[in-house]
N, C-alpha and C positions, 0 to 999 in steps of 0.2 A: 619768463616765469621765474617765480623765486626759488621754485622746487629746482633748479638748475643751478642755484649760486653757493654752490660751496657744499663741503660735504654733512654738514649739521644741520644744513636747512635741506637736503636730500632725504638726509635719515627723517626727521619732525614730516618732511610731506609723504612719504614711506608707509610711517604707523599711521596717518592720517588715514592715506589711501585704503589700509588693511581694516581700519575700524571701519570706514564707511563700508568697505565690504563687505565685513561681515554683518552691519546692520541689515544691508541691503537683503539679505543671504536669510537671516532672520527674518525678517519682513517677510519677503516674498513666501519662505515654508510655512509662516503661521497663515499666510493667506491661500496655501493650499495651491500655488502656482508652479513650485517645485518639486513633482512628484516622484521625479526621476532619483532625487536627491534621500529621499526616504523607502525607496521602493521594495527593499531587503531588510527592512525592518521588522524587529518580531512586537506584532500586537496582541500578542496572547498571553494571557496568566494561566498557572496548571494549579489545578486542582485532583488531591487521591482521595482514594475513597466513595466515591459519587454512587456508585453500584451497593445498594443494601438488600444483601442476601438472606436465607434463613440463616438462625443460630447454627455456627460450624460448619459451614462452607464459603468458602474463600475462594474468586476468584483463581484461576491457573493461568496458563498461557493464551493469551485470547489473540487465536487468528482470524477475526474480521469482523464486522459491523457496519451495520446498514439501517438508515430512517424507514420505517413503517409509513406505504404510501399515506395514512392516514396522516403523518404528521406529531402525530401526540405520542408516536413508543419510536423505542428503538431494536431491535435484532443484534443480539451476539453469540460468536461460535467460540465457546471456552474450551479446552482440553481436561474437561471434566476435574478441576481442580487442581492441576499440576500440567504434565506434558505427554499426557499419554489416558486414551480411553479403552483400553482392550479389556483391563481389570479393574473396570471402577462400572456401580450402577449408578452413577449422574447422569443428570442432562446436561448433552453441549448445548444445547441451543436455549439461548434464553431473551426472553422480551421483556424490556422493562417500557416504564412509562419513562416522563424526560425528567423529572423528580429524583430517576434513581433506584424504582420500587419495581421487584420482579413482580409480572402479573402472569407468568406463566411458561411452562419448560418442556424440553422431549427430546427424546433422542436419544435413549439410554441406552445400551446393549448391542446399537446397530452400528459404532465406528469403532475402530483402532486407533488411529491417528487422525485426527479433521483435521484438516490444513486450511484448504480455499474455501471461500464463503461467498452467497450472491443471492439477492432479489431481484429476483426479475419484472418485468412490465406489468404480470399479471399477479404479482405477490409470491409467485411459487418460490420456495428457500432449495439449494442449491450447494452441495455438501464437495469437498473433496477429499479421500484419503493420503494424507499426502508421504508415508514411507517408502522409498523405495525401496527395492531387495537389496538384501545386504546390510541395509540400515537396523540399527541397534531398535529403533524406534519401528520398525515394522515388521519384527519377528515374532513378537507375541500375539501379531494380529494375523499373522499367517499362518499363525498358528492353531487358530480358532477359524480359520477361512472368513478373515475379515480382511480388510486392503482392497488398494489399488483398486479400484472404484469410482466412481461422480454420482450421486446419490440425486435425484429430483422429489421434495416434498410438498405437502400445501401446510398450510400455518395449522392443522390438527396435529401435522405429525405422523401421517400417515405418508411412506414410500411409494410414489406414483413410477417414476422410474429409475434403472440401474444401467450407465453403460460402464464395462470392464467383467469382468470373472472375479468374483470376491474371493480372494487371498491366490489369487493367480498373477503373477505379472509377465508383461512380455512386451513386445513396441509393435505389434501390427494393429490394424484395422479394431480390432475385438479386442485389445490388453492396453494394459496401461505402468506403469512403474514407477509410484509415489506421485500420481500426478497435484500437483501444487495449487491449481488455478481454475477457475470457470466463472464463464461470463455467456450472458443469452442476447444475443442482436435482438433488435425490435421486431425483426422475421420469425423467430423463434430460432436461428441459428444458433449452436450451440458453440462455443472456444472453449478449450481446455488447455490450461500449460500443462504438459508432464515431461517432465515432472520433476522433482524436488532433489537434493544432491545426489549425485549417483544415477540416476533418470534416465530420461531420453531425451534429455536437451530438444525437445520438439514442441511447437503447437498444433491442434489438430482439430478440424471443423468437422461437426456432424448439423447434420439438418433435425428439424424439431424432432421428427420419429423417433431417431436415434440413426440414420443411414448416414455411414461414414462418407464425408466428401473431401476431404484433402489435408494434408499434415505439410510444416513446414520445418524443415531440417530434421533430427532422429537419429538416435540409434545410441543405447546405452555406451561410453567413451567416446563420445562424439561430440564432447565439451571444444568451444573451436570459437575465436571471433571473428570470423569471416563475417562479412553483411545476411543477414538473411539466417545465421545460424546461432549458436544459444549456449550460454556455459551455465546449469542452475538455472532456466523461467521459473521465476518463485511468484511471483502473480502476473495477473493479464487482466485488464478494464477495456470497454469499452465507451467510445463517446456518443455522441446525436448522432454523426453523421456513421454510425457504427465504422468505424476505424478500431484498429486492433492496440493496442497499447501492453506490452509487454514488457517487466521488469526483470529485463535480464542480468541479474545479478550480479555473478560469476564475472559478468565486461565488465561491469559498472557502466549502464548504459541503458537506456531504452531505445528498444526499436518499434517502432511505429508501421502497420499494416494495412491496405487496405482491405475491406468484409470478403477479398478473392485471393489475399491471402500474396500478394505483392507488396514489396515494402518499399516506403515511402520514405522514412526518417529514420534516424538513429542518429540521439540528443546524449550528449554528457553532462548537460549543466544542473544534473538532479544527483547529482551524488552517485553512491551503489545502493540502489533502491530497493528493497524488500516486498515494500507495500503501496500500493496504490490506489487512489478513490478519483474519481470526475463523477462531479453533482452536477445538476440539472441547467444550471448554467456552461457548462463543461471547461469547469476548474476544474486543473488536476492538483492531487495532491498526492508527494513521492517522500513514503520513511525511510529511512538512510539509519540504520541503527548499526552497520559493522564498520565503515570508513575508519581507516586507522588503525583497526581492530585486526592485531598480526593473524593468520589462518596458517594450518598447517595443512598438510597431506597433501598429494596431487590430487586435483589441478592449482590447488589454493595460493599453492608461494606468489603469484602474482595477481591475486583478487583484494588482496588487503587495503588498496585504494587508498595510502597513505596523502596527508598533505588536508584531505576534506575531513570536513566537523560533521559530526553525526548529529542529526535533527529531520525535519521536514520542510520540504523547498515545494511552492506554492506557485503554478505560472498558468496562464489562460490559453485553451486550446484554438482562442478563435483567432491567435495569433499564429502564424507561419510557423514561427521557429520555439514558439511557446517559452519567451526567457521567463527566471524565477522572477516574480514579483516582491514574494517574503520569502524568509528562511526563520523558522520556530526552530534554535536548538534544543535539544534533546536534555529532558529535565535529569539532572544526575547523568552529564555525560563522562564518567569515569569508572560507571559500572562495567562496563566493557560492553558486549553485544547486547543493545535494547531496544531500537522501534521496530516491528517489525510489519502487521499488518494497521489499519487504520478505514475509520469510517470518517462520514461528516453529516452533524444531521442539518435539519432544513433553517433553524438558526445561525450554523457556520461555528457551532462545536465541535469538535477533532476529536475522536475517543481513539485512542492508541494505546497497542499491545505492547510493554516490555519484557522480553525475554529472558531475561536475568532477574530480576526482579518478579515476574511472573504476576502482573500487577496490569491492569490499569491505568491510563492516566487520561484526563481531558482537560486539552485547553480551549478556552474561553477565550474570544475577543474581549478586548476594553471596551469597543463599542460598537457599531453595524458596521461592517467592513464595507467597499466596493473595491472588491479584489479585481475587478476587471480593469480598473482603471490603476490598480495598484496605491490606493491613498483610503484612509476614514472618509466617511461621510458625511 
């Protein structure tokens, strides 16, 4: 061959080789064959503002968001216009249509802190307090004997039921301390993470009544990465096949359960995850808003999860080991602590809460995604 005769006709069949490759390389991504090669790509543009409220309320801290099984609205749980509802008459809860336009609110008077947020199979909304004692953010509510609670409502607004002692905290059976999290199995079983920093690094299963059936790890300083145990559970989802999915923080990790409360997995390739959503297809989808982000106090010096970008990592639970498919960085990742909780509705819009910011933000696919296969459609 001439590509062998000398060192100038080497180099000339060299860049040859490189451009045909990269044709090739070309070719085959525009034709959708190399999916593996795009798989981590962000397809989303972000848009603020989307949310049009009355004159003189803004948005606060919004921990969580859920599609209306109807389709046409959405569910959000704001911190009454800031980071704190003990002293404010707002509503956290609020529905809008997908326009953006509130069609209706509640929930004034009856939290301190909402943290965890959830609809369940049958529409009922799903509240948690999430301070725990000690927390600067739960002292005003215990002080009003509000706290440390799991609220169960129906879409009037009206409290069906309550498990914890409001402005009580404690880690048995009956108590709870800032718990973070709640999700409803398709049984009617009940998961609770609690709870929130300072907590009881535990989750805890009740049956639909409210009859406590099993807690996994526990007990206020009992931050610990062992398998099975929990530094900060700041949310918990659940999938189809009701598997337990908890975002334990404090590792940077999730662990994975099964509905009996035995764990199966425990995945690092989501970042330190805050927030978490699996839609109906059972995409998960994991906010990462502290990575990087130095923390002080114990337990924190070793939580700061240096080295990962803060954004949203996107992977399909119907695979084994569920790799990320995309990663959305995190819009203004220099504000320091920002995504924190996150919805997605039935078009594969992301409405995510920033912390810092105390804002809002949704991103929007370019076009109809098939995240399962990890590529456009």
């Amino acid at each position: 061959s001439t590509c062998l005769e000398g060192d100038t006709m080497r180099y000339v069949c060299w860049i040859g080789a490189m451009v045909a490759l990269v044709s090739n390389l070309l070719i085959a991504t525009s034709s959708g064959s190399l999916y593996a090669q795009t798989s981590t790509t962000n397809p989303y543009r972000v848009a603020l503002g989307w949310e049009k409220l009355p004159e003189g309320r803004t948005l606060g801290i919004m921990s969580g968001a859920f599609p209306d099984p109807d389709g046409q609205h959405l569910w959000l749980l704001d911190r009454c216009g800031g980071n704190q509802c003990a002293d404010s008459d707002l509503d956290p809860i609020l529905k809008f249509n997908l326009d953006g336009d509130l069609v209706e609110s509640f929930g004034a008077g009856i939290f301190a802190f909402p943290h965890g947020f959830y609809l369940d199979h049958e529409g009922f909304l799903w509240v948690t307090e999430g301070g725990s004692h000690g927390d600067a953010r739960a002292t005003l509510g215990e002080s009003l004997r509000l706290g440390h609670q799991v609220l169960k409502l129906n879409q009037r607004g009206e409290v069906l039921m309550r498990l914890g002692e409001a402005g009580v905290w404690g880690d048995g059976p009956a108590h709870f301390n800032g718990p973070s999290a709640v999700a409803v199995a398709s049984n009617g079983d009940i998961w609770i993470a609690d709870g929130h920093r300072g907590g009881n690094n535990r989750i805890v299963k009740f049956a639909s009544d409210g009859t406590f059936l099993l807690e996994v790890g526990g007990g206020v300083g009992s931050e610990s990465r062992e398998p099975g145990r929990f530094s900060d559970p700041h949310d918990l989802k659940l999938d189809s096949r009701n598997r337990v999915y908890v975002a334990d923080r404090g590792n940077s990790r999730i662990q994975v359960f099964d509905p009996n409360g035995n764990l199966l997995y425990i995945w690092t390739q989501y970042g330190k995850p805050s927030g978490l959503f699996i839609d109906r297809d059972d995409i998960l989808y994991a906010a990462d808003g502290l990575s990087g982000t130095p923390r002080t106090g114990p337990p924190d010096p070793w939580r700061s999860n240096f080295g990962w970008e803060k954004g949203i990592r996107i992977g399909d639970l119907k695979e084994e080991q569920a790799w990320v498919v995309h990663f959305v960085p995190q819009h203004d990742a220099d504000i320091g602590p920002g995504l924190e909780f996150l919805g997605v509705d039935f078009a594969g819009n992301i409405y995510a809460g920033e912390i810092n910011r105390e804002r809002l933000v949704r991103y929007s696919p370019f076009r109809p995604l098939n995240l399962r296969e990890g590529k456009y459609r």
